[in-house]
C-alpha positions in Angstrom: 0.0 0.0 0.0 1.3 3.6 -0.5 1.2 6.3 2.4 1.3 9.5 1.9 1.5 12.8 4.7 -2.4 14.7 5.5 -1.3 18.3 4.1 1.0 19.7 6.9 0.1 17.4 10.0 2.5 14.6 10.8 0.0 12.0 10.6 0.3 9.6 7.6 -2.4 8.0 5.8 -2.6 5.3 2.9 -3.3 6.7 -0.9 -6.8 5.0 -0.8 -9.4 6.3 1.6 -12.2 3.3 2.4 -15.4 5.3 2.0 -18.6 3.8 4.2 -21.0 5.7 3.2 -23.1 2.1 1.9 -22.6 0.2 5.3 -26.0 -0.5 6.6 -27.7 1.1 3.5 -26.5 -0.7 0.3 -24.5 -3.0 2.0 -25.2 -5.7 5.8 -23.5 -5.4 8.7 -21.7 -9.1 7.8 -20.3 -7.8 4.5 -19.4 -4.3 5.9 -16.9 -6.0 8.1 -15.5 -8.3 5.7 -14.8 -5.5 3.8 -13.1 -3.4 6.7 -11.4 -6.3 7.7 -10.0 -6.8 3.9 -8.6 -3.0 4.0 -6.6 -3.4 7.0 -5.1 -6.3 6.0 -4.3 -4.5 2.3 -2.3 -1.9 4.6 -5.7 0.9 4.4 -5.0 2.7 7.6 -7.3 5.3 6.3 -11.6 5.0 7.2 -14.2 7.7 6.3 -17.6 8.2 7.6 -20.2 10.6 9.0 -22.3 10.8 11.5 -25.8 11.1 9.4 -24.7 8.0 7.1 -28.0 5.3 7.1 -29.9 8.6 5.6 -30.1 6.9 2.3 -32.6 4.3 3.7 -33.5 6.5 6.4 -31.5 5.1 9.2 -29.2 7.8 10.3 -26.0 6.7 12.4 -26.0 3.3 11.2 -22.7 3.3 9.4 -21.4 4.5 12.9 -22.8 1.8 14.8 -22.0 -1.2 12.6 -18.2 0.6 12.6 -18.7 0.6 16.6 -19.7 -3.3 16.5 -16.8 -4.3 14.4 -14.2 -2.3 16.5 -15.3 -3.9 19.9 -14.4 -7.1 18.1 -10.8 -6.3 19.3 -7.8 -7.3 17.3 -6.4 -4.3 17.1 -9.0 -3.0 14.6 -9.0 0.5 16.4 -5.4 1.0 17.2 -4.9 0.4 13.6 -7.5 2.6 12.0 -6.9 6.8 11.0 -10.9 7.2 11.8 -12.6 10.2 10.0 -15.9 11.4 10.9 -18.3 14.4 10.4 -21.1 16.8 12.2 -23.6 18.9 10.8 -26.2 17.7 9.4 -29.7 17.2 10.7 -29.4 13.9 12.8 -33.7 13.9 13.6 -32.9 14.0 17.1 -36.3 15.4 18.8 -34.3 16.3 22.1 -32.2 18.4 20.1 -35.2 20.9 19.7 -34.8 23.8 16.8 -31.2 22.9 16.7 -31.8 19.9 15.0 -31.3 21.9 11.4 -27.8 21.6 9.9 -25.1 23.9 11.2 -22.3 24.1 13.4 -22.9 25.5 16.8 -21.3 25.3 19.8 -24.3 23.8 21.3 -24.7 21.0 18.3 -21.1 19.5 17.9 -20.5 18.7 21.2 -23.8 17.1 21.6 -23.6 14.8 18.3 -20.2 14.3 18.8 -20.8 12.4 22.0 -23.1 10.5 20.0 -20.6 9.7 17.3 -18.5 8.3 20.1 -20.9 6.2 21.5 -21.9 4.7 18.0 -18.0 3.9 17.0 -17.5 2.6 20.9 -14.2 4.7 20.7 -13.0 7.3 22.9 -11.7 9.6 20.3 -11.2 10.9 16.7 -8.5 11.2 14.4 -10.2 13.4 12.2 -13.2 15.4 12.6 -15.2 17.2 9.4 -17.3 19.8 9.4 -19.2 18.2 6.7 -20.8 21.5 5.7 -19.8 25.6 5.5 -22.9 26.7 8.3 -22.9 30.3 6.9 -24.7 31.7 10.3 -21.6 30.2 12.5 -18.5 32.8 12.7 -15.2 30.8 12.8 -14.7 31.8 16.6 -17.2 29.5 17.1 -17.3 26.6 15.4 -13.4 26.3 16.0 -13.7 27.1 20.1 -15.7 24.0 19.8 -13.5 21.5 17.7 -10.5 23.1 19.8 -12.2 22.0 23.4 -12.4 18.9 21.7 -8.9 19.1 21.0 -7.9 19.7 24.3 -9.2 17.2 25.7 -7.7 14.6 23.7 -11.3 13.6 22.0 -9.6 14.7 18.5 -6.3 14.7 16.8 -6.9 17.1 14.0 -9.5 19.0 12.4 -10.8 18.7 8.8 -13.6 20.7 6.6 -16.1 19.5 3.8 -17.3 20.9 0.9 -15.6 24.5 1.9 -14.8 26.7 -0.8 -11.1 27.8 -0.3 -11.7 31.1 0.8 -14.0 29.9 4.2 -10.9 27.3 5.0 -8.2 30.4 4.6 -10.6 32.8 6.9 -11.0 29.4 9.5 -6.9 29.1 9.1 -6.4 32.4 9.7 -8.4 32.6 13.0 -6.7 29.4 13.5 -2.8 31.2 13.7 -4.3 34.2 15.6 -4.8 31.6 18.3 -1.4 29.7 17.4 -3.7 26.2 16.7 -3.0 24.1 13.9 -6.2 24.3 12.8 -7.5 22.9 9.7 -5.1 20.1 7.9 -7.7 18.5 5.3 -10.7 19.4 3.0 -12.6 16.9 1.7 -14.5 17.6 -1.6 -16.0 16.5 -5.0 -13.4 15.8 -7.6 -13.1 13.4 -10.4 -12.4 13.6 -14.4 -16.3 15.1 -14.9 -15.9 17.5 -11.7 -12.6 19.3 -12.1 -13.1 22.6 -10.5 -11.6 22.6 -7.8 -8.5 22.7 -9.9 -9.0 26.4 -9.7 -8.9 27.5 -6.7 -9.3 25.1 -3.6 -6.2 22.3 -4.8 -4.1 25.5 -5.5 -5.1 26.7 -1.8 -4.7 23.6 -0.1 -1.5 23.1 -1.7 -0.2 26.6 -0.4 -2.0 26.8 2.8 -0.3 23.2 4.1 -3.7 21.6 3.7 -4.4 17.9 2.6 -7.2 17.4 0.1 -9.6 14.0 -0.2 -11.6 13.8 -3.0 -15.3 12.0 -2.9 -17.2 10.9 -5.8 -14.0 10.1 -7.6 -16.1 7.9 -9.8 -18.8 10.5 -10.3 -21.5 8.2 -9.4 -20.8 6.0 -11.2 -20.4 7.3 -14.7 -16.2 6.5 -14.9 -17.0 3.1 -14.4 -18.7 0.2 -16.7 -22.1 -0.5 -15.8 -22.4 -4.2 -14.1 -24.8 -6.2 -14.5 -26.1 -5.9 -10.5 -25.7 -2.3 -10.9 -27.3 0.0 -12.7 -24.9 3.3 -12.4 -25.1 5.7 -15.2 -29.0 6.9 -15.7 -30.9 6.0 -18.8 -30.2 9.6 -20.2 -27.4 11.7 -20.5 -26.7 14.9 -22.4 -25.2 13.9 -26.2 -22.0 15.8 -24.9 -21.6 13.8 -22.1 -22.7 10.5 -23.8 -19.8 11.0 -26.2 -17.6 11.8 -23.5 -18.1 8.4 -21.6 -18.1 7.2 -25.1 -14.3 8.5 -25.6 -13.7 7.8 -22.3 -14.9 3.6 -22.7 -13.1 3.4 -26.0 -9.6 4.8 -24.6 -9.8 2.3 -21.5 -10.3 -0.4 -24.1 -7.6 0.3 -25.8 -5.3 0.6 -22.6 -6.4 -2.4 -21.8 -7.8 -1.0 -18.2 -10.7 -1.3 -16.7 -12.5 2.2 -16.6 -12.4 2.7 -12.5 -9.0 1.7 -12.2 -7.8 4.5 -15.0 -10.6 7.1 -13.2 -8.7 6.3 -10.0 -5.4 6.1 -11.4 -5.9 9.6 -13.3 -6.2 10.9 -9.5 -3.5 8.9 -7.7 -0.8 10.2 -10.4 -1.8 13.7 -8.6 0.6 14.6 -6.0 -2.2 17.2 -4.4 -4.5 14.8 -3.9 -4.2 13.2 -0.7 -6.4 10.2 -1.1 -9.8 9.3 -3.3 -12.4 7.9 -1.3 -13.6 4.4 -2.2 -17.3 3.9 -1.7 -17.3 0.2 -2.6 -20.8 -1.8 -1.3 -19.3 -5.2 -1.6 -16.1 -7.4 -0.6 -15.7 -8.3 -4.3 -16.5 -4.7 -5.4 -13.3 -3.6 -2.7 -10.4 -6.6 -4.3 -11.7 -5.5 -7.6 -10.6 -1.7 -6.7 -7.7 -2.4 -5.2 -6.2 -3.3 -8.5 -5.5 0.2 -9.3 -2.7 -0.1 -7.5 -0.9 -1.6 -10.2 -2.1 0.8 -12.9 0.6 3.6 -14.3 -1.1 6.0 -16.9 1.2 6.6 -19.9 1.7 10.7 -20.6 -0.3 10.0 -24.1 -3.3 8.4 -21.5 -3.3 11.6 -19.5 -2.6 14.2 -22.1 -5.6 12.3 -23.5 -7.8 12.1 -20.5 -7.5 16.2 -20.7 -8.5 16.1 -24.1 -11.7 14.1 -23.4 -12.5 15.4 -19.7 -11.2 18.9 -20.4 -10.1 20.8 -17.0 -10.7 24.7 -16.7 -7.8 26.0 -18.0 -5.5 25.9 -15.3 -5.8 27.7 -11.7 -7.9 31.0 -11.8 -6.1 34.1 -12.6 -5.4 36.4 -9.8 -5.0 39.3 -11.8 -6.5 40.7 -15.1 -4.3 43.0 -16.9 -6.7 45.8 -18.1 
């Protein structure tokens, strides 16, 4: 397995995040820990989840909790795991009142963070997302919370999600007024279809220290060749896109690579990106991915990945010369 630093923070985590999103939706408890169990033994140090995972089949904190069961089987399954969680989202707590809503106050991420614990049957956090910008929470704030937290020894570092580069420089910069490390990872939508944060946030994140992880890396599906238990890319698609994935199919034949692998591939041959997040729902679905691993893009591959999945001209101009 390769490892790879989180932005500036001395922690290191392996180039393939296990995304859990599906465990207890898509995918049962049994085959959740087979799968869990088949990443740590590949060398994946690195496991993603969020508090409000179960919310595709209406089960929120399930994920958590079958995460929870499988730790307090023992054998070293939590010493060995960098856990990642995340708060803000609407958990449908009734005792939490008004202040069930999204957001990030004080008041709501220490209460839902002692649930998170309780679910995972862990004592602390290696990383801890604010899964969402809550535009009504100052950085004072939502910081003094995730620092208590901090303090305590409940959380080892501090990560945002879906933040647009400018929020994580203004949280940074409260962050070295109070000489905290502050924020060491964003977590955001990137793939071959969704390139913009080549603009702005992967030029930020690489200046400000930060380490990026990228979700959706197979864009729901459409980088990868329908199967026959799965039906991932929708019955219609724009005729620009459709001759996209066309392209896209045709050059992965050619390769000689399965379309995933060269989606994932295309990402892990990017030094700024700290590790793509694989939702796999099944044990099969997880050996299959891991192949990637083996997969080195040619520069004619890439140069023609850009030609097919064309970026946005490089990082956005700071100045316009008038």
């Amino acid at each position: 397995m390769q490892y790879t630093q989180l932005g500036r923070a001395g922690l290191r985590v392996s180039r393939l995040c296990l995304g859990t999103m599906n465990f207890g939706s898509g995918t049962s408890k049994e085959e959740s820990f087979k799968i869990m169990d088949a990443a740590l033994d590949a060398g994946i140090n690195f496991f993603d989840t969020a508090n409000n995972y179960g919310f595709l089949t209406g089960d929120l904190g399930i994920t958590e909790t079958i995460m929870g069961e499988w730790f307090a089987q023992g054998g070293g399954r939590r010493r060995r795991v960098v856990l990642s969680t995340k708060v803000h989202e609407d958990m449908g707590d009734t005792d939490d009142g008004p202040n069930t809503k999204p957001g990030l106050s004080i008041y709501k991420i220490r209460r839902h963070f002692e649930q998170s614990l309780k679910r995972l049957q862990t004592d602390h956090i290696e990383i801890y997302y604010m899964h969402h910008i809550d535009r009504n929470v100052q950085p004072e704030e939502a910081m003094s919370a995730f620092e208590n937290l901090y303090d305590r020894g409940l959380i080892d570092y501090i990560g945002t999600s879906n933040f647009p580069a400018w929020q994580i420089a203004r949280y940074l910069n409260y962050s070295e007024s109070k000489k905290s490390l502050g924020i060491v990872v964003e977590q955001d939508r990137y793939n071959l279809m969704a390139r913009l944060p080549e603009l702005e946030l992967l030029p930020a994140c690489g200046t400000l220290g930060v380490g990026f992880v990228a979700w959706g890396p197979l864009n729901g599906g459409l980088l990868a060749a329908p199967s026959k238990d799965s039906n991932r890319r929708p019955k219609e698609v724009s005729p620009e896109v459709k001759k996209q994935l066309d392209d896209f199919a045709k050059l992965c034949d050619d390769a000689g690579i399965v379309q995933q692998d060269m989606a994932l591939a295309w990402m892990l041959a990017d030094e700024r990106v700290t590790a793509p997040i694989i939702g796999v729902r099944t044990l099969e679905h997880f050996n299959q991915t891991l192949k990637v691993l083996d997969v080195n893009l040619t520069e004619d591959i890439m140069k023609r990945l850009d030609e097919i999945f064309p970026g946005h001209g490089g990082e956005a101009p700071e100045a316009y010369a008038w």
